[in-house]
Steps between C-alpha positions, in 0.01 A plus 500: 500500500830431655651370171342752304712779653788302442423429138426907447657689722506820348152569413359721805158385413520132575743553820258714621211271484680187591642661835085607581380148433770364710415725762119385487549123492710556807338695752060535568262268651500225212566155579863455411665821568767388785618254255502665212711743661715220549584368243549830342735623779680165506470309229429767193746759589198771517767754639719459201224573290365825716919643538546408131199720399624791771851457343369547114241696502585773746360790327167327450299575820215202409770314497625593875173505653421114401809391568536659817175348582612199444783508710272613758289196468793274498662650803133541741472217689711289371867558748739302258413712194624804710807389490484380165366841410804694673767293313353586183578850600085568563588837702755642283220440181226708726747786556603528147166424353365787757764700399403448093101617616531713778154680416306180425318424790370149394910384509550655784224291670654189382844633624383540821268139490801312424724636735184470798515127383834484557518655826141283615752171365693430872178553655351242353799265518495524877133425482555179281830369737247573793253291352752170496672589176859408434800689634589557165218762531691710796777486277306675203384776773858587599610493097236718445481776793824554459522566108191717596723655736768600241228624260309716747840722534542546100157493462490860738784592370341492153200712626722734589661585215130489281402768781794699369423498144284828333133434480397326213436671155158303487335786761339502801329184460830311394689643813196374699462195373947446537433662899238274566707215410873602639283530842368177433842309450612679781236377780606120349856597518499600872339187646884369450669551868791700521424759237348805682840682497466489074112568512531867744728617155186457321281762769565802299411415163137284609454818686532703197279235344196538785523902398470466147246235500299649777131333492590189330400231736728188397799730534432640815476184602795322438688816588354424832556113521895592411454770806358229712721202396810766575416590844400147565766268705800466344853673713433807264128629579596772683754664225182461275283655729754822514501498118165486485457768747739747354338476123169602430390126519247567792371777308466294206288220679307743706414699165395161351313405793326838441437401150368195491268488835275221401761187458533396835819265402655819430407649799683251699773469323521873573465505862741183487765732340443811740532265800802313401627838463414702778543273755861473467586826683386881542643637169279233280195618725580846408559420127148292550336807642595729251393233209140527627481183656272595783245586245511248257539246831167648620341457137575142485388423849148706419454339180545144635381486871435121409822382393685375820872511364451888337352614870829315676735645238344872500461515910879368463621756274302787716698362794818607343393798288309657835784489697503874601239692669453675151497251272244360777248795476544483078369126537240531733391829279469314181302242701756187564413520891132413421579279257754301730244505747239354271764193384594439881089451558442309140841263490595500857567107487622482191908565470667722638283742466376607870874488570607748264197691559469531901931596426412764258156599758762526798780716271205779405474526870802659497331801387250645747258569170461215396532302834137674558451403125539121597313525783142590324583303170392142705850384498490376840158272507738318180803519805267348808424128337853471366654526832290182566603357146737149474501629126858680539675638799639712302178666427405451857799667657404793261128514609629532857785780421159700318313433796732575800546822261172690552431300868588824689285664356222297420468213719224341372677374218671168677141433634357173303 
């Protein structure tokens, strides 16, 4: 195969094949694989053959997809042909070859696979070192995570300006298809360290992504892993948190949220989003408010009483968004009391959920309503065991604050 594309290098046909049957010898569960790979990688100059195919055929999207499949393949698992990869120029040949089939959403998947492969490379060089390989290994890692460095800045930078351009002549379906994958890139793009500052530039146009393709699942959700990976460590979360607040972003994921109630990835990643957001300071609760996140909070937590991290996000997010007495009586209207109630009683030693819970419990008291509210809703015989609890003392301090809150008036409630 290899000296086939050599010997006819301009027929699409053959390159095309011979970069797929590469691919399969060197990757799957057959006896022979690892050193197949190899030799191809090492010995066979595999990655010539895949960049000289991306190089002459780059109109030809078969073409692309094989041979960006094969570069995949080469560069999985296999930490040296990372490098070997970069110095053939492997990102620059995804961006362009992306660039050439924007709307094709099979080269757009193997755009994105090689560059994950890439990315997954230092990972698994600092596995092998740990392991007792060479030094020469830790060397490789270094080489590599900081060319990935360098790449992760252009490689924004480049999804920036495809943001910019006019939607694509090929429809609605094209322009979905080109979203889909610009969001894509971009969540591989911002694993890099350092390059939050370029990705907030980018918060205005995925927002005006999220509104056009309202409903569509895999958009919403990488426009909410970018949201997430923004507002995520890094010295500039909190200037991503203000842009987010101050666009319609929030409205955009609680509007998806809305949309597409029964994926409960989504879900979290949307209660993820509003509580990166509105935790930050009174404004972003505010903008959160006015987004609907109370309601779309209290959906998530209803439909999935069993999942453990969407009850500790939602009771987390209520904790922010019900921080007046208003905002209190509009959550305990549409039923988030009750429902916090019923997560402190089902996951009460289970994260940090009876924290967050008896916190939120002790804040509604704040409003003589609802403090009466609590007190029937069976909040307290939740409170009584926890005070006893070695689970957290966080949780414990909290049942006690709940308790010593209604023991004026109703003794009987420190009793055993």
């Amino acid at each position: 195969s290899v000296r086939a594309t050599v010997q006819h290098p301009r027929s699409a046909e053959l390159q095309s094949a011979a970069c797929g049957t590469l691919k399969l010898l060197c990757v799957g569960p057959h006896e022979g694989a690892a050193e197949t790979k190899r030799r191809l990688t090492f010995e066979l100059d595999a990655i010539g053959v895949a960049t000289t195919a991306l190089r002459g055929h780059a109109n030809d999207a078969e073409v692309q997809r094989e041979a960006l499949g094969l570069l995949r393949a080469l560069a999985s698992s296999a930490p040296r042909g990372a490098r070997l990869v970069l110095d053939a120029g492997g990102v620059a040949l995804c961006l362009e070859s992306l660039k050439s089939h924007l709307s094709d959403e099979a080269v757009g998947e193997a755009v994105c696979g090689v560059l994950k492969a890439l990315r997954c490379a230092p990972k698994g060089t600092a596995a092998a070192a740990n392991q007792g390989g060479s030094s020469a290994l830790a060397v490789v890692e270094a080489v590599v995570t900081t060319r990935l460095q360098d790449e992760c800045e252009t490689g924004l930078k480049f999804c920036e300006d495809l943001l910019a351009l006019p939607s694509s002549s090929g429809g609605d379906v094209a322009s979905r298809t080109a979203s889909q994958t610009i969001l894509g890139l971009i969540t591989i793009f911002l694993e890099g360290k350092g390059v939050q500052g370029r990705g907030i530039r980018l918060i205005p146009a995925i927002s005006q992504r999220l509104r056009r393709f309202s409903g569509h699942l895999r958009i919403q959700t990488l426009g909410c892993q970018i949201f997430i990976q923004l507002t995520t460590g890094g010295m500039a979360q909190e200037e991503a948190a203000a842009r987010i607040a101050k666009t319609d972003c929030l409205t955009r994921v609680c509007q998806a949220m809305r949309d597409l109630p029964c994926n409960m990835h989504l879900q979290q990643l949307g209660l993820e989003v509003l509580l990166n957001v509105v935790k930050v300071n009174n404004e972003h609760k505010t903008a959160g408010f006015k987004a609907g996140g109370i309601a779309v909070t209290i959906t998530a937590m209803r439909s999935y009483s069993k999942n453990i991290k969407i009850q500790e996000l939602g009771i987390n997010c209520l904790l922010h968004l019900s921080d007046t007495v208003g905002r209190s009586a509009n959550c305990a209207k549409l039923g988030g009391l009750d429902l916090v109630v019923s997560a402190l009683a089902r996951h009460m030693k289970q994260g940090r959920v009876a924290e967050l819970a008896l916190m939120l419990l002790c804040m509604f008291c704040d409003d003589s309503r609802l403090r009466q509210h609590v007190l029937v809703s069976g909040a307290l015989a939740s409170a009584r065991p926890l005070c006893r609890s070695s689970h957290s003392r966080a949780a414990q301090h909290w049942a006690a604050e709940l308790l010593k809150e209604f023991a004026a008036d109703c003794p009987v409630v420190l009793q055993s």
